[in-house]
ROSE-4610 file (N, C-alpha, C; in Angstrom, 1 decimal, always signed):
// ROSE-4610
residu = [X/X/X/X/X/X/X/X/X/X/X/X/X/X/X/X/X/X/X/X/X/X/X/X/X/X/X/X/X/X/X/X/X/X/X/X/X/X/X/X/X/X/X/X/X/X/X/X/X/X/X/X/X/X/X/X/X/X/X/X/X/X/X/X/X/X/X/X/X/X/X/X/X/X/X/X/X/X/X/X/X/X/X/X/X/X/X/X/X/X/X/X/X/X/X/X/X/X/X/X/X/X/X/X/X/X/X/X/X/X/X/X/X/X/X/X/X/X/X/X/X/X/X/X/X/X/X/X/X/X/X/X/X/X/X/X/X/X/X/X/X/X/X/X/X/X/X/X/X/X/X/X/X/X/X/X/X/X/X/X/X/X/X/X/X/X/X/X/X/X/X/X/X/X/X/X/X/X/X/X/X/X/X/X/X/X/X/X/X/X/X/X/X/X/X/X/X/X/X/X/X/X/X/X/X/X/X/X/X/X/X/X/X/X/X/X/X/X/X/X/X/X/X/X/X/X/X/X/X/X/X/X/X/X/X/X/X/X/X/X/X/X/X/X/X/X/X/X/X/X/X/X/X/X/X/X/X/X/X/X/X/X/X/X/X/X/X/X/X/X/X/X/X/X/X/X/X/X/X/X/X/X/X/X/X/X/X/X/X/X/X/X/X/X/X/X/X/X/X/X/X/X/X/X/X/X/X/X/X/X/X/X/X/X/X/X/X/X/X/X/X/X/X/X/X/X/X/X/X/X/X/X/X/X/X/X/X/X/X/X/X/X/X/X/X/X/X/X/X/X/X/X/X/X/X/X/X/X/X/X/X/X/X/X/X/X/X/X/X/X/X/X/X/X/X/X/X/X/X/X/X/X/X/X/X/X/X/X/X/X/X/X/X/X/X/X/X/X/X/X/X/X/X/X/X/X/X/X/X/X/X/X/X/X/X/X/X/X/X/X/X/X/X/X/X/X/X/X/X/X/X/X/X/X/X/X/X/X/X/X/X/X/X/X/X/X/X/X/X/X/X/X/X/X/X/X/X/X/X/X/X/X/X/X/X/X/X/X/X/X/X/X/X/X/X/X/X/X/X/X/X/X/X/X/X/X/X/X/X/X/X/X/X/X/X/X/X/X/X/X/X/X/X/X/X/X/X]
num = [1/1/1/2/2/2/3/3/3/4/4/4/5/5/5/6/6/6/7/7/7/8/8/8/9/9/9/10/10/10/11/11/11/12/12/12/13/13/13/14/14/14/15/15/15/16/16/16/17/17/17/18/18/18/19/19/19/20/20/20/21/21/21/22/22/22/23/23/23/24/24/24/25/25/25/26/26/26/27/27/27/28/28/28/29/29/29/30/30/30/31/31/31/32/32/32/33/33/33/34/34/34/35/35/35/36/36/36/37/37/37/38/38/38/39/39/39/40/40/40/41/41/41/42/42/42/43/43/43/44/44/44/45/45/45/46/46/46/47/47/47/48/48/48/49/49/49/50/50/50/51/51/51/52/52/52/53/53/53/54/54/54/55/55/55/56/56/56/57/57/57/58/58/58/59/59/59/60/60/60/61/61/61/62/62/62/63/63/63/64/64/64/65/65/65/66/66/66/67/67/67/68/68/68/69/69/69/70/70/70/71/71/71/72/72/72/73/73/73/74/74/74/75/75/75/76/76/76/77/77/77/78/78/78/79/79/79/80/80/80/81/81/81/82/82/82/83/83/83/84/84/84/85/85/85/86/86/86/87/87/87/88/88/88/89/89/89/90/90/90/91/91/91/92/92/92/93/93/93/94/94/94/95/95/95/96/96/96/97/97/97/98/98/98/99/99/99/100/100/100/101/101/101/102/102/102/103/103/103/104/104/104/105/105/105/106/106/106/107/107/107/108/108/108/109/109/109/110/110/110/111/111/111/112/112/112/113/113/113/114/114/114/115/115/115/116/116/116/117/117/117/118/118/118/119/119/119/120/120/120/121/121/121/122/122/122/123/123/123/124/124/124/125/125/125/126/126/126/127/127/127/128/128/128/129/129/129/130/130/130/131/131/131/132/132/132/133/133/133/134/134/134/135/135/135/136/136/136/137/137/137/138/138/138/139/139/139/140/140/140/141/141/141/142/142/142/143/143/143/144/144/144/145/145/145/146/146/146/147/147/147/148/148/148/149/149/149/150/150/150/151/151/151/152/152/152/153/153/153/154/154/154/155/155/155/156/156/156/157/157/157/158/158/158/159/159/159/160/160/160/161/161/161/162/162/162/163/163/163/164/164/164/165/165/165/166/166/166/167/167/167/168/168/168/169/169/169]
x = [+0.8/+0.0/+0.9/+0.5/+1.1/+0.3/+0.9/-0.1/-0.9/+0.2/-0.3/-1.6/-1.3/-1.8/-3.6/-2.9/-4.2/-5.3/-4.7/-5.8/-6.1/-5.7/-6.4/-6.5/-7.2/-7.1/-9.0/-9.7/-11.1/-11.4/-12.1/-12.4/-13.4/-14.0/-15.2/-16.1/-15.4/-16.5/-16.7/-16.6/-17.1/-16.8/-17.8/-18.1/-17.2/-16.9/-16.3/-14.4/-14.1/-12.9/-12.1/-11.0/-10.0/-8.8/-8.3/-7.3/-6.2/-5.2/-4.5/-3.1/-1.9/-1.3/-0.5/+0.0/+1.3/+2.8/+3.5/+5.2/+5.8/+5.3/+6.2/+5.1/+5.1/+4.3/+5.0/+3.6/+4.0/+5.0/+6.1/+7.2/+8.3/+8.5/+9.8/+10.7/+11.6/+12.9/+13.1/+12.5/+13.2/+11.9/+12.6/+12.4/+12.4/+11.0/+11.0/+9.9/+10.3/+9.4/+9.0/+7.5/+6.8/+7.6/+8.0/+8.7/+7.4/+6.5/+6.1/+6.6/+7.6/+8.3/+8.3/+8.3/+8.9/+7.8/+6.8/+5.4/+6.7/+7.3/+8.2/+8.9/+9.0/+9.3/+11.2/+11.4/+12.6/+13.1/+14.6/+14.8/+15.6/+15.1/+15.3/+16.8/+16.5/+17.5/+16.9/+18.1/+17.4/+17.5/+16.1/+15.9/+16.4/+16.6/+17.0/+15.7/+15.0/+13.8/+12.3/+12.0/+11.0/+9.6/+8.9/+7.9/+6.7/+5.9/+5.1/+3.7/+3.4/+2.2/+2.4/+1.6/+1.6/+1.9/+3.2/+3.1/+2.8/+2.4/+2.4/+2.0/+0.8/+0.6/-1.1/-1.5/-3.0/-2.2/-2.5/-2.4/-3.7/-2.8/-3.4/-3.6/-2.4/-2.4/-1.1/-0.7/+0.6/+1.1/+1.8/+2.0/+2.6/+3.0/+3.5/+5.4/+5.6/+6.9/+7.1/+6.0/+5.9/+6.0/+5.7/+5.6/+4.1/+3.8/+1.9/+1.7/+1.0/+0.5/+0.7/+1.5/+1.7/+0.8/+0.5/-0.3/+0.1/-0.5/-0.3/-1.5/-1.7/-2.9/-2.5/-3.6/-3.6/-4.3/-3.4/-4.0/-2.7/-3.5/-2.5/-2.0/-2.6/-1.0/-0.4/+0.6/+1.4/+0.5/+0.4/-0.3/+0.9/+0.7/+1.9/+2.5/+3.3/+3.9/+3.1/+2.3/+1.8/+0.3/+0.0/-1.3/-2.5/-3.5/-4.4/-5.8/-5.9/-6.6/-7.8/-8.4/-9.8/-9.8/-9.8/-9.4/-10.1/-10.4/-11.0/-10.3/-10.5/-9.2/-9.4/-8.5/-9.0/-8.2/-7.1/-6.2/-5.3/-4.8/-3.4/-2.1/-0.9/+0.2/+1.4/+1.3/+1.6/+3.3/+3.8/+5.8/+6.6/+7.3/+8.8/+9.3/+10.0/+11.1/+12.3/+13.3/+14.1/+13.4/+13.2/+12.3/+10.6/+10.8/+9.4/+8.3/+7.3/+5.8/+5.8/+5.4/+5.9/+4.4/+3.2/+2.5/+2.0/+1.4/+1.3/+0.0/-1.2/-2.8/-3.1/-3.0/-4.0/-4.8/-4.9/-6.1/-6.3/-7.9/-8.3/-8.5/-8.6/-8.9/-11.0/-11.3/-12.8/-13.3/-12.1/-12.7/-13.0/-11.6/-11.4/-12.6/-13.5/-14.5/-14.0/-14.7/-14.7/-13.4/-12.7/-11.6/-11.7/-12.5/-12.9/-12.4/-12.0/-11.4/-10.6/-9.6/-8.4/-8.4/-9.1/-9.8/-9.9/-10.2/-10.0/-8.5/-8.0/-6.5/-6.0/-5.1/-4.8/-3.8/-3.6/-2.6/-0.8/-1.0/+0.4/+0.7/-0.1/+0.3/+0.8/-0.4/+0.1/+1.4/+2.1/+3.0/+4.3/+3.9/+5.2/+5.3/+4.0/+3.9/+5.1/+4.4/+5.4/+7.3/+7.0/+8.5/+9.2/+8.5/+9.0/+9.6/+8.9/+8.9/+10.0/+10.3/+11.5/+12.9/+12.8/+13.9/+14.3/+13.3/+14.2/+14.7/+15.0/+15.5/+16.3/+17.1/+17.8/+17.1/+16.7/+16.1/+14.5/+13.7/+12.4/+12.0/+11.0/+10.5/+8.6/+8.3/+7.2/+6.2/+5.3/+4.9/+3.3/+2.8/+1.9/+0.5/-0.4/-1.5/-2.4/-3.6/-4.5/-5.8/-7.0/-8.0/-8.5/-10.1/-10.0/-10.2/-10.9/-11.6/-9.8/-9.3/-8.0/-7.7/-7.4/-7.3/-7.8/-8.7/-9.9/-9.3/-9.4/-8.8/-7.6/-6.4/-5.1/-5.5/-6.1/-6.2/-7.3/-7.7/-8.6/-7.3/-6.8/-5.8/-4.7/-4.2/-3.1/-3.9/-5.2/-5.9/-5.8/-6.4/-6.4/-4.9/-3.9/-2.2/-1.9/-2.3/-2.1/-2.7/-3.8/-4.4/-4.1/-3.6/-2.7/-1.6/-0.7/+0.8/+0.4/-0.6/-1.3/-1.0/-2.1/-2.7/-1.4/-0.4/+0.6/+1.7/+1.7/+2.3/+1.8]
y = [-1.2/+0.0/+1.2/+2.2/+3.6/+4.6/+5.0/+6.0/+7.0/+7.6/+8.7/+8.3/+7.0/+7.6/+6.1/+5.2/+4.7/+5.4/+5.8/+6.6/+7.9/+8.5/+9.7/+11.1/+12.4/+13.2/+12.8/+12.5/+13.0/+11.8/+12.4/+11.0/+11.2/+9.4/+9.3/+8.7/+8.4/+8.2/+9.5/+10.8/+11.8/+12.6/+13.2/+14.1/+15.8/+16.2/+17.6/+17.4/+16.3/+16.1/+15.5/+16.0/+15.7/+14.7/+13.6/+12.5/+13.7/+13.8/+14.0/+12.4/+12.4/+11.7/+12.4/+12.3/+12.5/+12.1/+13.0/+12.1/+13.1/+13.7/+14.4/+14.8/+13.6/+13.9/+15.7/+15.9/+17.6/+17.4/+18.3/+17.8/+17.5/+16.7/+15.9/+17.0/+16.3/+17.2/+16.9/+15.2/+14.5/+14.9/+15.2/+15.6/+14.2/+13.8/+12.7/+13.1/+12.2/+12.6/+11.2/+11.0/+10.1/+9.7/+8.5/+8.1/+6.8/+7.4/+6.6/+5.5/+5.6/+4.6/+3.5/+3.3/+2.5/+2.1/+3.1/+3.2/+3.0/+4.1/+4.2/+5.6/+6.0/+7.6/+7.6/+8.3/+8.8/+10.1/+9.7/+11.0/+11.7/+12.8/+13.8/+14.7/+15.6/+15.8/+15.6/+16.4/+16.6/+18.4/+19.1/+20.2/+20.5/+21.9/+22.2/+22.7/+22.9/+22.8/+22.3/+21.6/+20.9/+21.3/+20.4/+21.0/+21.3/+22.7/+23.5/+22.4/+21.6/+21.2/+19.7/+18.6/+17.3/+17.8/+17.5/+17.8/+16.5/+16.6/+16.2/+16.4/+15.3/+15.6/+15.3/+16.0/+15.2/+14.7/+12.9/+12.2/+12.7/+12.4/+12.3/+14.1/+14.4/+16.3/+16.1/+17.7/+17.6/+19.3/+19.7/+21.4/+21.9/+23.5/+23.6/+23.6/+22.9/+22.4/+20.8/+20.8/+19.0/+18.0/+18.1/+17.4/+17.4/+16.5/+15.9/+17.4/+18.1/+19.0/+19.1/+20.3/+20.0/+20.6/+19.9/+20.3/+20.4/+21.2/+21.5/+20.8/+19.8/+19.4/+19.4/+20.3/+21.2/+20.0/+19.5/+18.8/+18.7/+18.7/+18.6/+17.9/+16.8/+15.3/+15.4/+14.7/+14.3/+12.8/+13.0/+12.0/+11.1/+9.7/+8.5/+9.2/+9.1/+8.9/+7.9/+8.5/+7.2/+7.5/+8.0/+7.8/+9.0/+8.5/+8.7/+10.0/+11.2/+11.8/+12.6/+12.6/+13.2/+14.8/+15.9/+16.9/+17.6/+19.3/+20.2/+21.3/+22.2/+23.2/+24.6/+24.9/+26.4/+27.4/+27.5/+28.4/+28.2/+28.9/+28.1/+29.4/+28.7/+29.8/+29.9/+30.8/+30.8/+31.1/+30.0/+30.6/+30.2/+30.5/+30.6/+29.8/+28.5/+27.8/+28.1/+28.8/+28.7/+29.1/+29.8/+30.3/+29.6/+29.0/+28.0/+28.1/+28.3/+28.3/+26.8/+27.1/+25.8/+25.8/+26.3/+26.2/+25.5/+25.8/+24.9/+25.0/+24.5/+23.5/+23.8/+24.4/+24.5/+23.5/+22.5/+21.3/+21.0/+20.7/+20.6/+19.5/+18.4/+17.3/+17.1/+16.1/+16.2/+16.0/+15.6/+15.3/+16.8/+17.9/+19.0/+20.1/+20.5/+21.3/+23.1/+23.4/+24.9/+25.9/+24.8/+24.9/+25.5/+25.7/+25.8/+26.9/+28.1/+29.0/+29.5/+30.5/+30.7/+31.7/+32.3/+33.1/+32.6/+31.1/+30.8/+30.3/+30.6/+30.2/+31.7/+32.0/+32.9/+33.5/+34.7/+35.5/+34.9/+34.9/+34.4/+32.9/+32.2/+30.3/+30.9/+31.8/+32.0/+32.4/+33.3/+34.0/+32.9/+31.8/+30.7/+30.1/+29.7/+28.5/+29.2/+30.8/+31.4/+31.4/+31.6/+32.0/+30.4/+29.6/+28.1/+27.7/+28.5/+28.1/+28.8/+30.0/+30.7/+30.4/+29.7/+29.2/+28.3/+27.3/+25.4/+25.4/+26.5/+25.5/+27.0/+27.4/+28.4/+28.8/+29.9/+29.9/+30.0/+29.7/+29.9/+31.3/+32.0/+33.3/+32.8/+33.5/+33.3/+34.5/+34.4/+35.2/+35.7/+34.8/+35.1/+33.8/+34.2/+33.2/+33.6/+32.5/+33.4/+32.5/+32.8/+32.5/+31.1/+30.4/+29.1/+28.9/+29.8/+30.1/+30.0/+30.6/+30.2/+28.9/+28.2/+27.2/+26.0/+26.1/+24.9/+25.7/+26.5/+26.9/+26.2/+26.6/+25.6/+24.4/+23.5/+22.1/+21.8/+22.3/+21.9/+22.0/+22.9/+23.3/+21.9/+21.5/+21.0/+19.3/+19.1/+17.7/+17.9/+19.3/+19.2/+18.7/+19.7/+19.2/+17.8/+17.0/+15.6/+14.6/+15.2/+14.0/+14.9/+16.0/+16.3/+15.6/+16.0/+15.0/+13.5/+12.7/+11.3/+10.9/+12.2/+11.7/+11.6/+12.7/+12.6/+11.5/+10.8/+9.7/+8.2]
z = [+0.0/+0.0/+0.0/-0.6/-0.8/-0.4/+0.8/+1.5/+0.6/+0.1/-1.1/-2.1/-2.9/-3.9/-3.6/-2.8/-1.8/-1.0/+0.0/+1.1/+0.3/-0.2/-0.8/-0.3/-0.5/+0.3/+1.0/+0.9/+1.7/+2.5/+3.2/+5.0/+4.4/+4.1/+3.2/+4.8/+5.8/+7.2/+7.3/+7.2/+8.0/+7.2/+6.0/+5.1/+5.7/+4.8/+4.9/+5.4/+5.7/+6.5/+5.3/+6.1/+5.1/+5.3/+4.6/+5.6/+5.7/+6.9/+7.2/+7.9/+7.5/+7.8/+8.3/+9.7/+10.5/+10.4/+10.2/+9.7/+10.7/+11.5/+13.1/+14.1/+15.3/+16.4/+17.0/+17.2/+18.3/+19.3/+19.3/+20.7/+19.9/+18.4/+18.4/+17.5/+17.9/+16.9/+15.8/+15.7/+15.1/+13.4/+12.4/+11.0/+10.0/+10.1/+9.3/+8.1/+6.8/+5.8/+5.2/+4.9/+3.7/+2.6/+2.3/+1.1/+1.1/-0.4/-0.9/-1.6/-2.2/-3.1/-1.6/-0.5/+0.4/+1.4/+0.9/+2.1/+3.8/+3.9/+5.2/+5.2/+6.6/+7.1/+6.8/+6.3/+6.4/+7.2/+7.9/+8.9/+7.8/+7.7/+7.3/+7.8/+9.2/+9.5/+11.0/+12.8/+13.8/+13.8/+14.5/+14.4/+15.2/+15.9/+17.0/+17.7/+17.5/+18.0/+17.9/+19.1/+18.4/+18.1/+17.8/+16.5/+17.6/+17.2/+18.1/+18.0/+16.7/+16.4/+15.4/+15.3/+14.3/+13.4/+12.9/+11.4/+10.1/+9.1/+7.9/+6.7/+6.2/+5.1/+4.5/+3.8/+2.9/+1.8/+1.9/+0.8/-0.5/-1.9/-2.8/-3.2/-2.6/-3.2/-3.5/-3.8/-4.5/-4.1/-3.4/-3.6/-4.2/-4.2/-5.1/-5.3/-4.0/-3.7/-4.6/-5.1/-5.7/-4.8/-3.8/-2.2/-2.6/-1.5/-0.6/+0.0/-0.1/+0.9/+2.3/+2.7/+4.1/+5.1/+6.3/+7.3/+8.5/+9.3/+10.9/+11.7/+12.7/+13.1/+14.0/+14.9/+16.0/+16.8/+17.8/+18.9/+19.8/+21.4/+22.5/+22.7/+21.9/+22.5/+21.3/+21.2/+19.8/+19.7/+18.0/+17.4/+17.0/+16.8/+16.3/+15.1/+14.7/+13.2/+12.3/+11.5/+10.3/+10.5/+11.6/+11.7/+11.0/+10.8/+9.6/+10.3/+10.3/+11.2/+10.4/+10.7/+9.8/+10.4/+9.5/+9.9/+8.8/+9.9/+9.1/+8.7/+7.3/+7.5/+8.1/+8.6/+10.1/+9.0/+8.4/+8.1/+7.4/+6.8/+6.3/+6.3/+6.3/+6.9/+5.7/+4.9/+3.9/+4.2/+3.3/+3.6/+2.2/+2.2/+0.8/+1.6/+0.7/+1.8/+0.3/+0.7/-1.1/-1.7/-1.9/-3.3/-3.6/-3.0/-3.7/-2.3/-3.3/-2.2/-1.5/+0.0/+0.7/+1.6/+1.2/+2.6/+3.1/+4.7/+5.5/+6.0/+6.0/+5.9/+7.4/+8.3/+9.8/+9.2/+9.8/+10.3/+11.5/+11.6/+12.9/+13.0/+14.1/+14.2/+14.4/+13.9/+14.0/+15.5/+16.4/+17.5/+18.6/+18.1/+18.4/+18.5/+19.4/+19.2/+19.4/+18.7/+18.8/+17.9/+17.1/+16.4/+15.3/+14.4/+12.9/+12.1/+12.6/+11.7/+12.4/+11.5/+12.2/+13.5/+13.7/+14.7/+15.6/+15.8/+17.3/+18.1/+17.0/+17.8/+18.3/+19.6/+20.2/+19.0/+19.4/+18.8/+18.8/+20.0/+20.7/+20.2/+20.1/+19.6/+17.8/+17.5/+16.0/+15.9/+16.7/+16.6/+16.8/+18.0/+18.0/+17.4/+16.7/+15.1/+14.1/+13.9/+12.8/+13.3/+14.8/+14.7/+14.4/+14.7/+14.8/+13.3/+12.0/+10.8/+10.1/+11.2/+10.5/+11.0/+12.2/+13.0/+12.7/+12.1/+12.1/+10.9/+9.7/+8.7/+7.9/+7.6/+6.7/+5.3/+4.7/+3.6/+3.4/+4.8/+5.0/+5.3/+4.9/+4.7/+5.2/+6.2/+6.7/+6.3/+5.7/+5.0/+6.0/+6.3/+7.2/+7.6/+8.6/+8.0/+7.5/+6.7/+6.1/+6.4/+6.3/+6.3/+5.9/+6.6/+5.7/+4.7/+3.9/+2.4/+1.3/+2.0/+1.1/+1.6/+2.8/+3.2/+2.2/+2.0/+1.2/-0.4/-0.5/-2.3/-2.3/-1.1/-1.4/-1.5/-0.7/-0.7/-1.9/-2.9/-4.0/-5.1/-5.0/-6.2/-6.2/-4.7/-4.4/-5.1/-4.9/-5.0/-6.7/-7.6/-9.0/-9.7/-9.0/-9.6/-9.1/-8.0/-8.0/-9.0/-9.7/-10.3/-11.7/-11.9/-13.1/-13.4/-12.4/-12.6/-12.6/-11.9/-12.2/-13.5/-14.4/-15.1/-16.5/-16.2/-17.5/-16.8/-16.0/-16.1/-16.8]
């Protein structure tokens, strides 16, 4: 099985949600990435600081880094590495990593209440997320966050260019 192009991007148990997969529980340092060719995580590098929120990915997108779409899933525990989370989109936090548009998907988890747009996250969490994104890696430019209506436009656009690149292979 291949995470990516198996599971898909939409949670067909619970309409409006989106799969989200995890490749860095909240807390770790440790910088792992999805290699489909292997259906297995690769370490990447260690950060020097560890990550404010779950990071990963919606399978079956593509961004415009040519990567899976990346996501922030906002919950208090750290979720496993691998694991599969049904999630709504709150925001998304737009950044340049190198030159190239890299952004990043606010998702909420469906179990998460009162979460739904970016407005309910404090000023202050926004502001550590961002500093977090300009600190861990050389060459990243944080550009800001933005609304869910863009949020759901990135994640339509990122699901159209995955089953574009699909389709010319």
């Amino acid at each position: 099985m291949n995470r990516e192009n198996d599971i898909g991007p939409y949670n067909y148990v619970r309409g409006g949600l989106y799969n989200c997969i995890v490749e860095i529980p909240r807390g770790s340092k440790v910088k792992t990435e999805y290699c489909g060719h292997t259906d297995s995580y690769r370490v990447d590098r260690i950060s020097p600081f560890p990550y404010p929120v779950n990071y990963g990915f919606i399978p079956g997108t593509l961004g415009k880094d040519e990567d899976p779409l990346d996501v922030l899933v906002v919950e208090g525990e750290p979720l496993p590495m691998g694991s599969i989370t049904g999630c709504q989109p709150a925001g998304v936090l737009q950044v340049i990593d190198n030159g190239v548009v890299d952004d990043k998907v606010l998702m909420v988890p469906e179990w998460v209440p009162g979460f739904a747009t970016l407005e309910s996250f404090g000023r202050l969490w926004k502001i550590d997320v961002m500093d977090f994104f300009k600190k861990y890696k050389k060459g990243v430019e944080v550009i800001g966050w933005r609304d869910r209506t863009l949020a759901e436009k990135t994640i339509d656009i990122a699901i159209q260019d995955w089953h574009s690149k699909k389709s010319e292979v």
